[in-house]
C-alpha positions in Angstrom: -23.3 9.1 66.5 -19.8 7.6 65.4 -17.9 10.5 64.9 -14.5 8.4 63.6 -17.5 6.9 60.7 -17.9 10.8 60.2 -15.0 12.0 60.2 -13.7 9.8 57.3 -16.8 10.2 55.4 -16.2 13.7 55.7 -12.9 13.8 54.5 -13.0 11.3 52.1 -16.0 13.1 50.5 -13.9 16.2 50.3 -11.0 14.4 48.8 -13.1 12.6 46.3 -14.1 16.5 45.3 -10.9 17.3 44.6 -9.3 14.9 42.9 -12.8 14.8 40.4 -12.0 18.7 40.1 -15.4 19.8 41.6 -16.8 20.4 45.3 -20.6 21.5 44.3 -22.3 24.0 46.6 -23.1 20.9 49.4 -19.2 20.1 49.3 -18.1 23.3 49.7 -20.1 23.8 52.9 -19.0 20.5 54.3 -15.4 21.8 53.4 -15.5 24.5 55.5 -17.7 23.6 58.3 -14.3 21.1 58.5 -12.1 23.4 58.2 -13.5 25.8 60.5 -13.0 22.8 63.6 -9.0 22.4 62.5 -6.6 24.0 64.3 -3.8 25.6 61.8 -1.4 23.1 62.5 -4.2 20.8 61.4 -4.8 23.0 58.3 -1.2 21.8 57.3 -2.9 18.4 56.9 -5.7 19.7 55.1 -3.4 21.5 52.9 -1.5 18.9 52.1 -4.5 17.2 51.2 -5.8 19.6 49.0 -2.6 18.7 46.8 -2.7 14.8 46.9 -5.9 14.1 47.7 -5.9 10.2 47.1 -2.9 10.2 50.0 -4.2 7.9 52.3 -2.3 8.7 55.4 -3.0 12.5 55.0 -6.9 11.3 54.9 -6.3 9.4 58.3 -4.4 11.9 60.0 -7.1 14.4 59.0 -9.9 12.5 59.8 -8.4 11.5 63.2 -8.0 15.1 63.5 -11.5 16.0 62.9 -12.9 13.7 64.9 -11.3 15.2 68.2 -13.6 18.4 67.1 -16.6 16.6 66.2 -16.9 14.9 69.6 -16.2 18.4 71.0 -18.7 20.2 68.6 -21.7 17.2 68.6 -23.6 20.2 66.7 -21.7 21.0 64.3 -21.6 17.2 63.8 -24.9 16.7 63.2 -24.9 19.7 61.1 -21.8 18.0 58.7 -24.2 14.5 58.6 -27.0 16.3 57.1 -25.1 17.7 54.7 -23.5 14.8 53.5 -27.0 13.0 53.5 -28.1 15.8 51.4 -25.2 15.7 49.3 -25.4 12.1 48.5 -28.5 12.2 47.1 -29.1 12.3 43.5 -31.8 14.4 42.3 -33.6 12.3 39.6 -33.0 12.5 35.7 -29.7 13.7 37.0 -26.1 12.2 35.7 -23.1 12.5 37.5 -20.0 10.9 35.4 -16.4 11.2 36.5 -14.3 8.6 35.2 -10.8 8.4 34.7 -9.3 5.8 32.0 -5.7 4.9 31.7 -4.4 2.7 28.8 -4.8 1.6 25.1 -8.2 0.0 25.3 -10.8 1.7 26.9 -14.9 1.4 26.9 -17.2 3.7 28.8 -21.6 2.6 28.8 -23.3 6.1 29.6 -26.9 6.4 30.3 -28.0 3.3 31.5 -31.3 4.0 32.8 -32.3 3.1 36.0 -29.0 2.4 37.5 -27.4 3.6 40.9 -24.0 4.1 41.6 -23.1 5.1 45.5 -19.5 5.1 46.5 -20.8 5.9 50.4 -23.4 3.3 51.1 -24.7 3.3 55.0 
């Protein structure tokens, strides 16, 4: 298991929750199962996190972070890999749309059928 790979799947997961506004009931549990490894100082990180989640060196410093405790816990890891497997997988007849449009001239295709969007391919 690479637990860096993890780690940063894990977090970016979590920050890709917050900035769409929504950590469904698989997120959640991935949240704290991470949060539960951190150390407070860590949850500083996390915290900051939690208000600019697109910060790039917060999600590095928190993933390098969690990674220390993932080596450490190698069952909790497993545990936070299921869960993301789980929670990357799209029930079907299911839509998920979050999309953020800036400017004059926008256009936005919804319900193309039999298309497959995965921001975390393995």
């Amino acid at each position: 298991m690479d637990f860096i790979t993890l780690a940063t799947a894990v977090i970016a997961y979590i920050s890709l929750g917050i900035t769409g506004g929504f950590l469904e009931e698989h997120g959640k549990e991935i949240y704290h199962k991470a949060k539960d490894l951190l150390t407070p100082d860590e949850m500083i990180t996390l915290n900051l996190l939690e208000k600019y989640p697109e910060n790039k060196d917060l999600q590095s410093e928190a993933a390098t972070a969690l990674e220390t405790h993932l080596k450490a816990n190698p069952d909790v890891a497993e545990q936070l890999e299921k869960l993301l497997e789980t929670a990357n997988q799209t029930p079907a007849n299911t839509s998920i749309n979050l999309n953020r449009q800036d400017g004059e001239i926008n256009t936005n295709i919804q319900g193309n059928q039999n298309t497959h969007i995965n921001l975390n391919p393995k």
